[in-house]
Short mmCIF file of the C-alpha atoms (twelve columns), coordinates in Angstrom:
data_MODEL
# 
_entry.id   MODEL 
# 
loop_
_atom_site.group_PDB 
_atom_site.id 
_atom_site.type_symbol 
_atom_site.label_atom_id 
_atom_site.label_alt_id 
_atom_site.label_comp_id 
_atom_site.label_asym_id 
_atom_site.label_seq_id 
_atom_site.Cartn_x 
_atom_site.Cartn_y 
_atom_site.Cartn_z 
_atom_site.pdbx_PDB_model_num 
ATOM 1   C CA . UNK A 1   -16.911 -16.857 10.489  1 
ATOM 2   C CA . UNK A 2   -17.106 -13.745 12.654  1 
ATOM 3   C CA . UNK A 3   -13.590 -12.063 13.041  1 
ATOM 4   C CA . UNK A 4   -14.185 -10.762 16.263  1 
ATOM 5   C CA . UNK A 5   -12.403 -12.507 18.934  1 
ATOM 6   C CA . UNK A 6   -10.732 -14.984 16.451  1 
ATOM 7   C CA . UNK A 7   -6.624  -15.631 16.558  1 
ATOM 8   C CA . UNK A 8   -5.104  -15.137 13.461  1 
ATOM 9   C CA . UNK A 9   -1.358  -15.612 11.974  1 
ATOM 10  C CA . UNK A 10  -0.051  -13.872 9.699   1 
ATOM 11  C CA . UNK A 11  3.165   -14.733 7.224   1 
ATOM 12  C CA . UNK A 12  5.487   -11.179 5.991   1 
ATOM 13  C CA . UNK A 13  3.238   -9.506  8.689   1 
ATOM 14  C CA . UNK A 14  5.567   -5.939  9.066   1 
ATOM 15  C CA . UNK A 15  4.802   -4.522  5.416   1 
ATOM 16  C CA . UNK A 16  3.244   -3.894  2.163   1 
ATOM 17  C CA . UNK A 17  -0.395  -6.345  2.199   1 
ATOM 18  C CA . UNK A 18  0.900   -8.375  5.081   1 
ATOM 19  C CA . UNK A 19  0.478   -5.043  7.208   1 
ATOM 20  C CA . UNK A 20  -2.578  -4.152  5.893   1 
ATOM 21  C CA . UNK A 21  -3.835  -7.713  6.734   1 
ATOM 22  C CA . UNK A 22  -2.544  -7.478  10.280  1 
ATOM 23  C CA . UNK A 23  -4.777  -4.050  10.014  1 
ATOM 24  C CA . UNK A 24  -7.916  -5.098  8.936   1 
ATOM 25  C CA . UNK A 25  -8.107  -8.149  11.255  1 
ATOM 26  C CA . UNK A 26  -7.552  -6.326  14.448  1 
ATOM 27  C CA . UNK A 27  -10.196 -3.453  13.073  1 
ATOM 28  C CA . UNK A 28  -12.730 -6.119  12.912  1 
ATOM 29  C CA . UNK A 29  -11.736 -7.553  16.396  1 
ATOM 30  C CA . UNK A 30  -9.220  -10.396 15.822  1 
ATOM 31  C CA . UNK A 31  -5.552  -10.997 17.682  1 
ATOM 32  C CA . UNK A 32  -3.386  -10.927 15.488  1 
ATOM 33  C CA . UNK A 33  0.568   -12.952 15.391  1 
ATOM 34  C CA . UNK A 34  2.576   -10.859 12.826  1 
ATOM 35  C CA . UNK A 35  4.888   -12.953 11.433  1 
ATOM 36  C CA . UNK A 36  8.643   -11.141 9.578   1 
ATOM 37  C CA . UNK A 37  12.208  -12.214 9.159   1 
ATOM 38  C CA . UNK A 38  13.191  -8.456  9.430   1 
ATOM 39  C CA . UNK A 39  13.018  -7.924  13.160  1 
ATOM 40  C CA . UNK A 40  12.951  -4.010  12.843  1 
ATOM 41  C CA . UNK A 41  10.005  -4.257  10.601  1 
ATOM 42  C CA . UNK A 42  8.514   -5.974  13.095  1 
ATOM 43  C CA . UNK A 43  9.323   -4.548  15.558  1 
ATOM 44  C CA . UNK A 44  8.271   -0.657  14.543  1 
ATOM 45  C CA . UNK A 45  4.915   -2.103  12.974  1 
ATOM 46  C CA . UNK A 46  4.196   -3.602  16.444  1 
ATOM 47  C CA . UNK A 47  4.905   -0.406  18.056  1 
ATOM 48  C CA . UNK A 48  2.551   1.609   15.414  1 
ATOM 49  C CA . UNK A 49  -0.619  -0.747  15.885  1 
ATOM 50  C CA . UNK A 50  0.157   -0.556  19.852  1 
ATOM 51  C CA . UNK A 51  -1.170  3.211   19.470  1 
ATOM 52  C CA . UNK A 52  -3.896  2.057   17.462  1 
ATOM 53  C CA . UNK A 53  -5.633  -1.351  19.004  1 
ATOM 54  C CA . UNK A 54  -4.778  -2.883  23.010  1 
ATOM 55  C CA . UNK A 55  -1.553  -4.104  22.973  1 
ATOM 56  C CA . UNK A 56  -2.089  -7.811  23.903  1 
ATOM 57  C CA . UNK A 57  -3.631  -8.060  21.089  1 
ATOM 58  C CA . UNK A 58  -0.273  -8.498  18.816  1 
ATOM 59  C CA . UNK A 59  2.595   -10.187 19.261  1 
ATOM 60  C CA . UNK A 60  5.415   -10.296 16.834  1 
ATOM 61  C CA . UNK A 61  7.353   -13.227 15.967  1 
ATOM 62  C CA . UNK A 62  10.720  -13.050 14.389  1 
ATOM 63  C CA . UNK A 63  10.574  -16.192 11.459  1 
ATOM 64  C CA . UNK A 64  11.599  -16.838 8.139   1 
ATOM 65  C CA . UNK A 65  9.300   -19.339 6.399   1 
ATOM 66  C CA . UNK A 66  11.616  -20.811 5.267   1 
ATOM 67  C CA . UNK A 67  13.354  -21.913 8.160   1 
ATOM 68  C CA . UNK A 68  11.472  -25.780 8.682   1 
ATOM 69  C CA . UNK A 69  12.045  -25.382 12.473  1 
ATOM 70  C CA . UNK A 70  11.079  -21.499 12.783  1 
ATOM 71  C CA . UNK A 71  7.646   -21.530 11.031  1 
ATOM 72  C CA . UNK A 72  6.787   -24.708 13.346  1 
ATOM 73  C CA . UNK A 73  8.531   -22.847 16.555  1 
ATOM 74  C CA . UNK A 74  6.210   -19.937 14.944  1 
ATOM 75  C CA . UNK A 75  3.016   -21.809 15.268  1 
ATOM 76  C CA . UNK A 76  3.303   -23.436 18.064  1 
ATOM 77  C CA . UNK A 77  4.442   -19.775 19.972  1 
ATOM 78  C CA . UNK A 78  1.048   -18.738 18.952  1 
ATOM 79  C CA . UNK A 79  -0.833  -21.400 20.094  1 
ATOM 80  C CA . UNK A 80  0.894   -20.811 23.465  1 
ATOM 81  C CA . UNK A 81  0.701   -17.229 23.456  1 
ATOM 82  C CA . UNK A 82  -3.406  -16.883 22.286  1 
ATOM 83  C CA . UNK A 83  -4.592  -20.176 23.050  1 
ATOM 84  C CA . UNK A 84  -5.748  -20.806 19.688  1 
ATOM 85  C CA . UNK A 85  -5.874  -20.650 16.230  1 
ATOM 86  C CA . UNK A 86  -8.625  -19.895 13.778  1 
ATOM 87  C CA . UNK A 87  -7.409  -17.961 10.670  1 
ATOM 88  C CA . UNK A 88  -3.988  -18.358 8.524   1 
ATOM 89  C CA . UNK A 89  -2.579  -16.295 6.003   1 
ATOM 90  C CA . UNK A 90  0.029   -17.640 4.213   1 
ATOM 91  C CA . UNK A 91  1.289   -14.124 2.723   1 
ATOM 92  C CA . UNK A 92  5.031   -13.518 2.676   1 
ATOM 93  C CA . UNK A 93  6.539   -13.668 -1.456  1 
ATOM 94  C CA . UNK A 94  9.123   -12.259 -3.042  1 
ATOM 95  C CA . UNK A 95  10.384  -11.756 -6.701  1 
ATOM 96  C CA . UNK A 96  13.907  -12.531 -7.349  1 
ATOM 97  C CA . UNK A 97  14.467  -14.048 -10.845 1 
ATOM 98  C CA . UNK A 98  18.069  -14.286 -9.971  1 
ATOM 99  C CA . UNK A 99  18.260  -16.488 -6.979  1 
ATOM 100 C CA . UNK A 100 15.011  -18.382 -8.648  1 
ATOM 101 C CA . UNK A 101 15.307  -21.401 -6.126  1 
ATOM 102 C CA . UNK A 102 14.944  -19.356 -3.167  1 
ATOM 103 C CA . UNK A 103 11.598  -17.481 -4.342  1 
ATOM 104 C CA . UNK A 104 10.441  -21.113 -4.750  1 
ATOM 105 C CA . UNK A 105 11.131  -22.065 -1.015  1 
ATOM 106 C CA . UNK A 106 9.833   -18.761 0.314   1 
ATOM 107 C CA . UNK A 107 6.491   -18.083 -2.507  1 
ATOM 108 C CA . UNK A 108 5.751   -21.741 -2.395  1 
ATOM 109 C CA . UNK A 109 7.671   -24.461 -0.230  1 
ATOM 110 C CA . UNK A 110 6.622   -22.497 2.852   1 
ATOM 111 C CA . UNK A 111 2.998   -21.990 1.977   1 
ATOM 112 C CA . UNK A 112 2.429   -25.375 1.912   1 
ATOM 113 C CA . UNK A 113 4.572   -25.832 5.220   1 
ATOM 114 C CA . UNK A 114 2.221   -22.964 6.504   1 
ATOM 115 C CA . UNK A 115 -0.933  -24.719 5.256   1 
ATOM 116 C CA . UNK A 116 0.130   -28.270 6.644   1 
ATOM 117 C CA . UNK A 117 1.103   -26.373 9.957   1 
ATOM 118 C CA . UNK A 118 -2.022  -24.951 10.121  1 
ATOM 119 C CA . UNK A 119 -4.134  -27.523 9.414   1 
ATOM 120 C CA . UNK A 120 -2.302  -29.686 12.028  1 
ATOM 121 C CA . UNK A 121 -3.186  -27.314 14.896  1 
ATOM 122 C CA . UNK A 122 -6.794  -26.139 13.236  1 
ATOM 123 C CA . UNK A 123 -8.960  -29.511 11.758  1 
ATOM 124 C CA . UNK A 124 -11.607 -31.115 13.552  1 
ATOM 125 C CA . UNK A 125 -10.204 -34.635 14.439  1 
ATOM 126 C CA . UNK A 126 -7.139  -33.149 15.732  1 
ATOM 127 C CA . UNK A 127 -8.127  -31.397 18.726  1 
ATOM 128 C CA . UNK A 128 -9.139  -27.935 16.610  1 
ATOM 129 C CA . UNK A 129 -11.791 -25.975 16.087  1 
ATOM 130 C CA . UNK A 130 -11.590 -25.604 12.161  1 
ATOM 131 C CA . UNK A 131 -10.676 -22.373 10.519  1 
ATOM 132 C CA . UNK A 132 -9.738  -20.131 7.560   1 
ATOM 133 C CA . UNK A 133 -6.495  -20.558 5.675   1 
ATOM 134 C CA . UNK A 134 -5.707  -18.173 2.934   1 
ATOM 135 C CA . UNK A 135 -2.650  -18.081 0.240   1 
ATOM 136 C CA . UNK A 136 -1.546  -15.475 -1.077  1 
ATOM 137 C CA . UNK A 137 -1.259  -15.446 -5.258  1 
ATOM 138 C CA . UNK A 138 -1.242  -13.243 -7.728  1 
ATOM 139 C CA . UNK A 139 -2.740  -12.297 -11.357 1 
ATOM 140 C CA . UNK A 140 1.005   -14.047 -12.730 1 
ATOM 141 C CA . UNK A 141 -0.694  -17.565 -11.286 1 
ATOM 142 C CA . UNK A 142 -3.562  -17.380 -13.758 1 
ATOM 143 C CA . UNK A 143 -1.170  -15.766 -16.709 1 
ATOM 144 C CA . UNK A 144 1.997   -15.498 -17.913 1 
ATOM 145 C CA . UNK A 145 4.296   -13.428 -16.931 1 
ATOM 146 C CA . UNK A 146 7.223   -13.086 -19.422 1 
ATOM 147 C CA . UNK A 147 10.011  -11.236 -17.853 1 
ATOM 148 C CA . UNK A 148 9.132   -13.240 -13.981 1 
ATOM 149 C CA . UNK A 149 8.934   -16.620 -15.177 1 
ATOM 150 C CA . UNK A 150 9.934   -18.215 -11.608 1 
ATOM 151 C CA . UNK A 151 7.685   -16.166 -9.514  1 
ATOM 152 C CA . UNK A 152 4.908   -17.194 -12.139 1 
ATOM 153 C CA . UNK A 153 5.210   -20.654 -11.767 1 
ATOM 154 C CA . UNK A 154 5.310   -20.424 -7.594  1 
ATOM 155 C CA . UNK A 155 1.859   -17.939 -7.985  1 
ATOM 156 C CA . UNK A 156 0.540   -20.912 -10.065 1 
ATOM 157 C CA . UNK A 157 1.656   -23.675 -7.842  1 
ATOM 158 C CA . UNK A 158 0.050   -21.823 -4.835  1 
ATOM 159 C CA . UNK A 159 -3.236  -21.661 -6.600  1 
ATOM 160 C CA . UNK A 160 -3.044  -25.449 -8.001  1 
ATOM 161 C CA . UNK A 161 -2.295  -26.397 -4.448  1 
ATOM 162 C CA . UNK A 162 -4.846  -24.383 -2.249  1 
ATOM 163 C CA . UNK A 163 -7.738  -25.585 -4.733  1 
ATOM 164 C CA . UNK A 164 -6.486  -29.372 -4.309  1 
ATOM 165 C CA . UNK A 165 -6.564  -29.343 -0.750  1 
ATOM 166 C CA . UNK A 166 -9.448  -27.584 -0.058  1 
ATOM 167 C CA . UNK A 167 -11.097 -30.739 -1.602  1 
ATOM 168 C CA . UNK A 168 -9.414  -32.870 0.332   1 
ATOM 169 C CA . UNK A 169 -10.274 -30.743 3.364   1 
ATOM 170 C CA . UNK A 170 -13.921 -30.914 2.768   1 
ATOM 171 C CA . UNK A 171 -13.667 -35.003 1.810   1 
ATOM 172 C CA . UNK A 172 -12.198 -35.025 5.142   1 
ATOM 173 C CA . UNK A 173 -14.250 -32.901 7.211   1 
ATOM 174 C CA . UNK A 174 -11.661 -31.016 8.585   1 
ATOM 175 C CA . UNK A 175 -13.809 -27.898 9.517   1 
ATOM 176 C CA . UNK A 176 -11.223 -25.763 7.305   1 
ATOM 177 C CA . UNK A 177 -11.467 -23.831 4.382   1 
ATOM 178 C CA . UNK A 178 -8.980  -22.865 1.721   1 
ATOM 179 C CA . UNK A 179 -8.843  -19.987 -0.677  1 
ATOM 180 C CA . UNK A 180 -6.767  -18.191 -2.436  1 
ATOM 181 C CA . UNK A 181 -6.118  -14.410 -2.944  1 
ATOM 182 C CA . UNK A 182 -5.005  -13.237 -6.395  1 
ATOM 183 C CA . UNK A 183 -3.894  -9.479  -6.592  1 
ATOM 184 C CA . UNK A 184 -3.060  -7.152  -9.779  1 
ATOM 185 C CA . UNK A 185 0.124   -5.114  -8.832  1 
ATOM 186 C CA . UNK A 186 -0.220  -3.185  -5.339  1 
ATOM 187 C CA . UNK A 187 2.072   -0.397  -4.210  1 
ATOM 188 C CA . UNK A 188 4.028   -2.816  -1.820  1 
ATOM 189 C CA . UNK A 189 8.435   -3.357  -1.685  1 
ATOM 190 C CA . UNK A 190 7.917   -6.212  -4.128  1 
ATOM 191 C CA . UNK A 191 7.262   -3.621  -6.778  1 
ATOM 192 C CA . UNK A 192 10.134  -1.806  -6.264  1 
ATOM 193 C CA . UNK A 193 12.206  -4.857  -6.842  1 
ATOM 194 C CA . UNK A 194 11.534  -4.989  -10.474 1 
ATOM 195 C CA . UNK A 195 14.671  -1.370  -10.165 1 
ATOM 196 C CA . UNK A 196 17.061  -3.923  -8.790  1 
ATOM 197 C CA . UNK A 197 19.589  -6.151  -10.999 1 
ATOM 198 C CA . UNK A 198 19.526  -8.172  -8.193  1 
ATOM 199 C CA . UNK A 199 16.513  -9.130  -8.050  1 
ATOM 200 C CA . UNK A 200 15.481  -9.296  -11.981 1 
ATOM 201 C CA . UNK A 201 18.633  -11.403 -13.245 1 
ATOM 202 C CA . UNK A 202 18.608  -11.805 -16.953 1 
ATOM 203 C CA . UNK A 203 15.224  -9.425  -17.083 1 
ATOM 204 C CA . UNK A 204 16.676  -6.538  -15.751 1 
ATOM 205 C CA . UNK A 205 16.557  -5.057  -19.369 1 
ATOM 206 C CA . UNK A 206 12.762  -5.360  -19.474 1 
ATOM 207 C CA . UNK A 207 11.837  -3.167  -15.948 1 
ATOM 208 C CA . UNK A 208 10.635  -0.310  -18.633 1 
ATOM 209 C CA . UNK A 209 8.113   -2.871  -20.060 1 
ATOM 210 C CA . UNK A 210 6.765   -3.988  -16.912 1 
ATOM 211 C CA . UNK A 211 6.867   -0.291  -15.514 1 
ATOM 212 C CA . UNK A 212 4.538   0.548   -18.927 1 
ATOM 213 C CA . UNK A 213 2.382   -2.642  -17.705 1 
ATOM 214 C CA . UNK A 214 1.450   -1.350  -13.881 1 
ATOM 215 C CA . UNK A 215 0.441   1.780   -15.528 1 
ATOM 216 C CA . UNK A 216 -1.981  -0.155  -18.134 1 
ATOM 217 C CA . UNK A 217 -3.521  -2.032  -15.371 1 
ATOM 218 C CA . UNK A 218 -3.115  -0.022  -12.210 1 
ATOM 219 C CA . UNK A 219 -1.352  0.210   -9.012  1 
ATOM 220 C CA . UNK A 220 -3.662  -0.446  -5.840  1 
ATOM 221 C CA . UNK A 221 -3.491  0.284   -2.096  1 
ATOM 222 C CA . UNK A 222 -3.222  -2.714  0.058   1 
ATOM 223 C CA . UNK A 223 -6.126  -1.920  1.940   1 
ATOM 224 C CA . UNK A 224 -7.996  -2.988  -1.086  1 
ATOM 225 C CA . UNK A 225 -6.781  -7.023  -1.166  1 
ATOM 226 C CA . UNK A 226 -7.210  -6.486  2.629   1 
ATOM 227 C CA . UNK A 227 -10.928 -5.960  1.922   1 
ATOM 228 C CA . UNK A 228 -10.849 -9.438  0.274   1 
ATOM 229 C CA . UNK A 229 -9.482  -11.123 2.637   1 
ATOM 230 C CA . UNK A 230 -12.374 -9.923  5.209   1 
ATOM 231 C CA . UNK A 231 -14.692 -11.382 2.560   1 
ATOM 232 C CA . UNK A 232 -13.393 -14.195 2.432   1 
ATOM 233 C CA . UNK A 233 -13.024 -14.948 6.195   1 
ATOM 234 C CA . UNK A 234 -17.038 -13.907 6.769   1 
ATOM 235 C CA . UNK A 235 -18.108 -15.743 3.989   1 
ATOM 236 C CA . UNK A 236 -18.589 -19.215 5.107   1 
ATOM 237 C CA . UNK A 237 -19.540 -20.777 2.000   1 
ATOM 238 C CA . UNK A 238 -16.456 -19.900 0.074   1 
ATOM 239 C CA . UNK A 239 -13.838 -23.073 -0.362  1 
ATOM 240 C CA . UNK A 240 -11.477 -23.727 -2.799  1 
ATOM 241 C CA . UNK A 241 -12.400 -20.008 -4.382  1 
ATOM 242 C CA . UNK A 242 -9.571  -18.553 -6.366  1 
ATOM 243 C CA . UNK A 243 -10.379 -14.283 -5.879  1 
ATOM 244 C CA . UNK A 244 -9.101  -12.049 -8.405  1 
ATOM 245 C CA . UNK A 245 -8.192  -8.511  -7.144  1 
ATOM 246 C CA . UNK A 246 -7.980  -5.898  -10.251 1 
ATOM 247 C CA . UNK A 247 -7.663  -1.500  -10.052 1 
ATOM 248 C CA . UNK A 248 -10.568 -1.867  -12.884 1 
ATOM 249 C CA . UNK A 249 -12.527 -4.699  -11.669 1 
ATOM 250 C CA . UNK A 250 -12.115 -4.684  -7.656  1 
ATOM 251 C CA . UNK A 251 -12.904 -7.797  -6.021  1 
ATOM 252 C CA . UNK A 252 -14.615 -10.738 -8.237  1 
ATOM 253 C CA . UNK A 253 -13.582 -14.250 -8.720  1 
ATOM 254 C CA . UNK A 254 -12.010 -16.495 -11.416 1 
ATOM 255 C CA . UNK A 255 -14.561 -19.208 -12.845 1 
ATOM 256 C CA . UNK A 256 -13.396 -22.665 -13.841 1 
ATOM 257 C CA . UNK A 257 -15.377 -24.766 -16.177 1 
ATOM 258 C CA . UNK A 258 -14.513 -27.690 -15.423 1 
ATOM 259 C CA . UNK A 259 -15.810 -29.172 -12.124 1 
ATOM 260 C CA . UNK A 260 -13.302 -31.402 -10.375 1 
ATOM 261 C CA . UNK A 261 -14.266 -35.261 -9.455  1 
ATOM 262 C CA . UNK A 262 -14.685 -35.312 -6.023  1 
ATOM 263 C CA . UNK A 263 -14.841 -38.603 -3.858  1 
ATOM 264 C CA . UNK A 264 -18.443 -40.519 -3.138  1 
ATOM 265 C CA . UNK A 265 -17.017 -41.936 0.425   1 
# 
């Protein structure tokens, strides 16, 4: 798929690799919905790519994902606004280990709410033109991760779901493709939770340890996982793909043995 031209929406849009999504998409030509709960994020990251890229080019949207109603009202407001839809990128996480049930709804509930949403207004069959959707993981969904053993298990359950549906997508002939994004650690807020008692709960203790790992494996600049995500865009042959994102070993992609059973219908 060729960015240029393309709409594209974009979940926990104002900051850290959301922001450097929103970036890279409108460098290459797309329109771009920037989706935050923090209005003032928003609002000042608007205001900064206004200088940079025609104005009507943006619009930000004030949602939290989690909100049933607000993601749908988010869609549908950029459908109304652009005209279309073409590309998805279900990005906005957290890591709280304290209030574990709400990093569920936000890291995983409301990527599958995004991916339903999207595929709703995007699939052939439907009145869409097919499309891109792309979740946003991490390394912690293809490991364990000892001291954030709630975000883990959302990271995994994004990657477990994209793959599945991606199948079902192509059984289905929906003209949409699914992938998955993986980072290491990138300088982003999230990182600085891992200070906050707030966030870490009962791991607090451990932020040392996990301070000692990000220097063992590297800290990386958004713009690099934004570099993925224009691969994966372009590259129409790419479905179901899980893409790892490492300081040592850039851009590559995890390989499963196992082929899954797909239908004969």
């Amino acid at each position: 798929m060729h960015v240029n031209g393309k709409v594209a929406l974009v979940t926990g849009g104002a900051q850290g690799i959301g922001r450097a999504f929103v970036q890279a998409l409108l460098g290459k030509g797309a329109k771009v919905a920037l989706l935050d709960r923090n209005p003032e994020a928003g609002q000042q990251s608007k205001a900064a790519l206004d200088e940079q890229f025609e104005a009507q080019r943006t619009v930000f949207i004030q949602c939290d994902v989690t909100d049933t109603e607000q993601l749908k009202g988010a869609f549908k407001k950029v459908i109304e606004h652009f005209g279309r839809l073409d590309i998805v990128v279900n990005n906005a996480g957290v890591n709280n280990e304290k209030d574990w049930e709400s990093t569920i709804q936000i890291n995983l509930t409301s990527v599958i709410r995004g991916t339903y949403l999207g595929l709703e207004y995007m699939r052939k069959g439907n009145g869409g033109d097919g499309g891109v959707i792309i979740n946003i993981s991490s390394l912690a969904g293809l490991m364990p991760a000892a001291f954030q053993p709630v975000y883990c298990a959302t990271k995994h359950g994004v990657i477990g779901f994209t793959r599945s549906i991606a199948l079902a997508a192509n059984m289905e002939n929906y003209g949409v493709r699914l992938n998955t994004i993986c980072p290491g650690f990138v300088n982003t807020p999230i990182l600085q939770s891992i200070d906050k008692e707030e966030n870490m709960g009962q791991y607090y203790s451990y932020k040392d340890e996990i301070k000692n790992m990000m220097q063992f494996y590297g800290v990386m600049d958004p713009s690099i996982i934004a570099e993925g995500l224009i691969t994966i865009i372009e590259d129409d042959t790419l479905n179901g793909e899980v893409m790892k994102i490492t300081a040592s070993q850039g851009i590559h992609f995890q390989e499963y043995n196992q082929t899954p059973y797909t239908s004969k219908r």
